[in-house]
C-alpha positions in Angstrom: 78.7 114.5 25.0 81.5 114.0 27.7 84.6 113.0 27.0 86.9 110.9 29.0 90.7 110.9 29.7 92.8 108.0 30.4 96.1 109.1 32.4 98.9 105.7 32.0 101.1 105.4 35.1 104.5 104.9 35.2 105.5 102.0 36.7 109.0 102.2 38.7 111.1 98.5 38.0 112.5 96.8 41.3 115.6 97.6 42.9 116.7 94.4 44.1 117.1 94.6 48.2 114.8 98.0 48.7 112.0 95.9 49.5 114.1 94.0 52.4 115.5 97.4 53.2 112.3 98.9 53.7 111.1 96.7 55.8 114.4 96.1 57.9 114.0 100.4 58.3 110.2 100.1 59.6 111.2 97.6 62.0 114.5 99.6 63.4 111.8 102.8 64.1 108.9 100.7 65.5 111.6 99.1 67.9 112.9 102.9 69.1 109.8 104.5 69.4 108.9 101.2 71.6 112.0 102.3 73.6 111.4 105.6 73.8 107.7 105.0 75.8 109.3 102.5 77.9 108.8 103.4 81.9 112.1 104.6 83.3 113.6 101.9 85.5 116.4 101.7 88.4 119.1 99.1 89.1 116.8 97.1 90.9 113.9 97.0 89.0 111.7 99.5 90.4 109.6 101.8 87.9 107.3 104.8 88.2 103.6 104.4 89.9 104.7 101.3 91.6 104.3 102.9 95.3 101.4 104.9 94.7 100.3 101.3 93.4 101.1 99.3 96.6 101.1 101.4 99.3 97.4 100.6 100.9 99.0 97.0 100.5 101.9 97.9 102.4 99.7 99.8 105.2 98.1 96.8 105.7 100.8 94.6 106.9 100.8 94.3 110.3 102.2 90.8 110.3 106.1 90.3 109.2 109.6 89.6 110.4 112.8 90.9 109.0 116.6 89.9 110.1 119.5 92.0 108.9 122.3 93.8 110.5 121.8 97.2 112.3 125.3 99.7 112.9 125.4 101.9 115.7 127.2 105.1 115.7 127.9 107.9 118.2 130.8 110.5 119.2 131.9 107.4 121.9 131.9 104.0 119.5 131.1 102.7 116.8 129.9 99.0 116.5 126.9 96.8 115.3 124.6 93.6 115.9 122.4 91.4 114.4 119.0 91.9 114.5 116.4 89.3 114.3 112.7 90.9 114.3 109.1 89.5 114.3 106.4 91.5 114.4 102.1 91.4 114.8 99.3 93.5 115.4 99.5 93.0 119.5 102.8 91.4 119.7 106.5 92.5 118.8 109.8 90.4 119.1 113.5 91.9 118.4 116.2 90.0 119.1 119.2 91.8 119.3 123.0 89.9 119.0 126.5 91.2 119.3 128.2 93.8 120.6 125.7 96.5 121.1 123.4 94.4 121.9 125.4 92.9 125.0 126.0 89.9 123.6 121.9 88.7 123.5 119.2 91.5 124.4 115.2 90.4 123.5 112.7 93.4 123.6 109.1 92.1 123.2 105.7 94.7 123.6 102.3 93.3 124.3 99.3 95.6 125.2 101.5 97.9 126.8 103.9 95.4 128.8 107.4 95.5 127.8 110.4 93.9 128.7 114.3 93.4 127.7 115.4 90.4 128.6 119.7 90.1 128.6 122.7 88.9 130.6 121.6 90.7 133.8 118.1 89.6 133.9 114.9 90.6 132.8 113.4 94.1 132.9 110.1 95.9 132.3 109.5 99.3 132.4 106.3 101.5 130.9 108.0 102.3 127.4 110.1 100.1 125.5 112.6 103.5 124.8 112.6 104.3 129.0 113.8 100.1 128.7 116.4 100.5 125.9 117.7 104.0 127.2 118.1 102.0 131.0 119.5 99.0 129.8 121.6 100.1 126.9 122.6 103.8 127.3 120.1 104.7 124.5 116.9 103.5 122.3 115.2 104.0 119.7 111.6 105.3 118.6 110.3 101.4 119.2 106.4 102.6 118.0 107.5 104.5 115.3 110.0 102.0 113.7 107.0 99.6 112.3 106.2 102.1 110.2 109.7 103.2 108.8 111.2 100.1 108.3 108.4 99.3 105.6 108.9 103.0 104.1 105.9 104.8 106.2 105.6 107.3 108.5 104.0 107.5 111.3 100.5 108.7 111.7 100.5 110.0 115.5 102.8 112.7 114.4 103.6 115.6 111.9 106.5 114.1 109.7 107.9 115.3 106.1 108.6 113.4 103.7 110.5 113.4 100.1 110.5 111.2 97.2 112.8 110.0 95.0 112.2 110.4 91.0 110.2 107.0 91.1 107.8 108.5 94.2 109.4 105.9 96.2 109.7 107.2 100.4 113.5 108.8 100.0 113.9 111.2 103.0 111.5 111.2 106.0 111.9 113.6 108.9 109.7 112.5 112.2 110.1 113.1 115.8 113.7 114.9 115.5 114.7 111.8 113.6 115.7 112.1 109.9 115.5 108.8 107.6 117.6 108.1 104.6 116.2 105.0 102.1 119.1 104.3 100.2 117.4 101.1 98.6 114.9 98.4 98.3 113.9 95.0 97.1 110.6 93.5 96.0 109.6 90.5 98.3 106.2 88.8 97.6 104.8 91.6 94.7 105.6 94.5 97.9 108.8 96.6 97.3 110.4 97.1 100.7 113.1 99.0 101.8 116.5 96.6 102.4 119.0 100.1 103.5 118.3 102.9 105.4 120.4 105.0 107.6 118.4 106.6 111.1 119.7 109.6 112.2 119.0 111.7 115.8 121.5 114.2 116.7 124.9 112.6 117.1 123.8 109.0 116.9 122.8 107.4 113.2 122.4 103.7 112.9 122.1 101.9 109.7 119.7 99.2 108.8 120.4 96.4 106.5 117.8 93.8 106.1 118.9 90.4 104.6 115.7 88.8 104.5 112.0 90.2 104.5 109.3 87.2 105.4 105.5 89.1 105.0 102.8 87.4 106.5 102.7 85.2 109.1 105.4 82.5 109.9 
């Protein structure tokens, strides 16, 4: 014969409110533990994995055109144009306007021909740096510069490079020049760099680009 027991449980009355209280409580937790596995993100939007995530993409374009504003310093002056620059696969276009730039300077490159067109005439020489340094008392690394204006090094030559705590480029060095991305913007889904500061020996010239146009125009 088996005997059963029967415990009674105690029910506890209502406090009027816990109910509302409790559920006000879950919500307050589920909203900072949402917080706390948010990614990490900077003034201008940019969050971990987003480079690693793009940057076949931005090894791919070949075909863009920026304008912005490019400073030139050295131990003699200090000054700065405007700079207007298209860019293709075969085919590059800078137009350079102000005062280092002579008051209107255009540097084109096409399978090896370049020329600098300004006030004086036009120009062609085997290198567009052998044109610059001839025509303007100095130049810059014209077929490297594709590559580190879009936050790249280039690939015909050791560089190093550092990132920043998003993995984004942050200081490259490459050819005895040292470059400085001091910060970007997303144009078109492709976060480019909008400031960066180029630096060879005594001379550094800043970058600022005002508009980024991927693709073709």
């Amino acid at each position: 014969m088996f005997l059963s027991t029967r415990r009674s449980r105690t029910r506890l009355p209502l406090i009027p409110g816990f109910t509302s209280r409790l559920s006000a409580a879950a919500l307050t937790l589920l909203l900072l533990a949402g917080c706390a596995t948010q990614t990490p993100t900077d003034e201008s939007g940019r969050q971990l994995g987003q480079w690693e995530a793009q940057q076949n993409d931005v090894e791919a374009l070949q075909t863009w055109s920026l304008a912005g504003k490019a400073g030139l310093r050295t131990p003699e002056e200090t000054t700065s144009a405007n700079l207007d620059w298209s860019q293709y696969p075969h085919y590059f276009r800078m137009l350079i306007s102000g005062p280092f730039g002579g008051g209107r300077t255009v540097l084109e490159g096409r399978e090896g021909r370049f020329s600098l067109s300004n006030n004086d005439g036009r120009f062609e020489a085997e290198t567009p740096e052998a044109l610059m340094e001839a025509q303007m008392g100095w130049s810059l690394p014209i077929r490297a510069l594709p590559d580190w204006v879009r936050g790249l090094p280039n690939d015909e030559s050791a560089y190093q490079l550092e990132t920043d705590e998003f993995v984004f480029p942050l200081h490259l060095k490459q050819d005895g020049w040292e470059i400085d991305y001091r910060d970007w913007e997303q144009v078109d889904s492709l976060w480019l760099p909008r400031r960066l500061v180029m630096q060879y020996g005594e001379m550094r010239i800043t970058l600022v680009v005002n508009r980024w146009q991927p693709g073709s125009e």
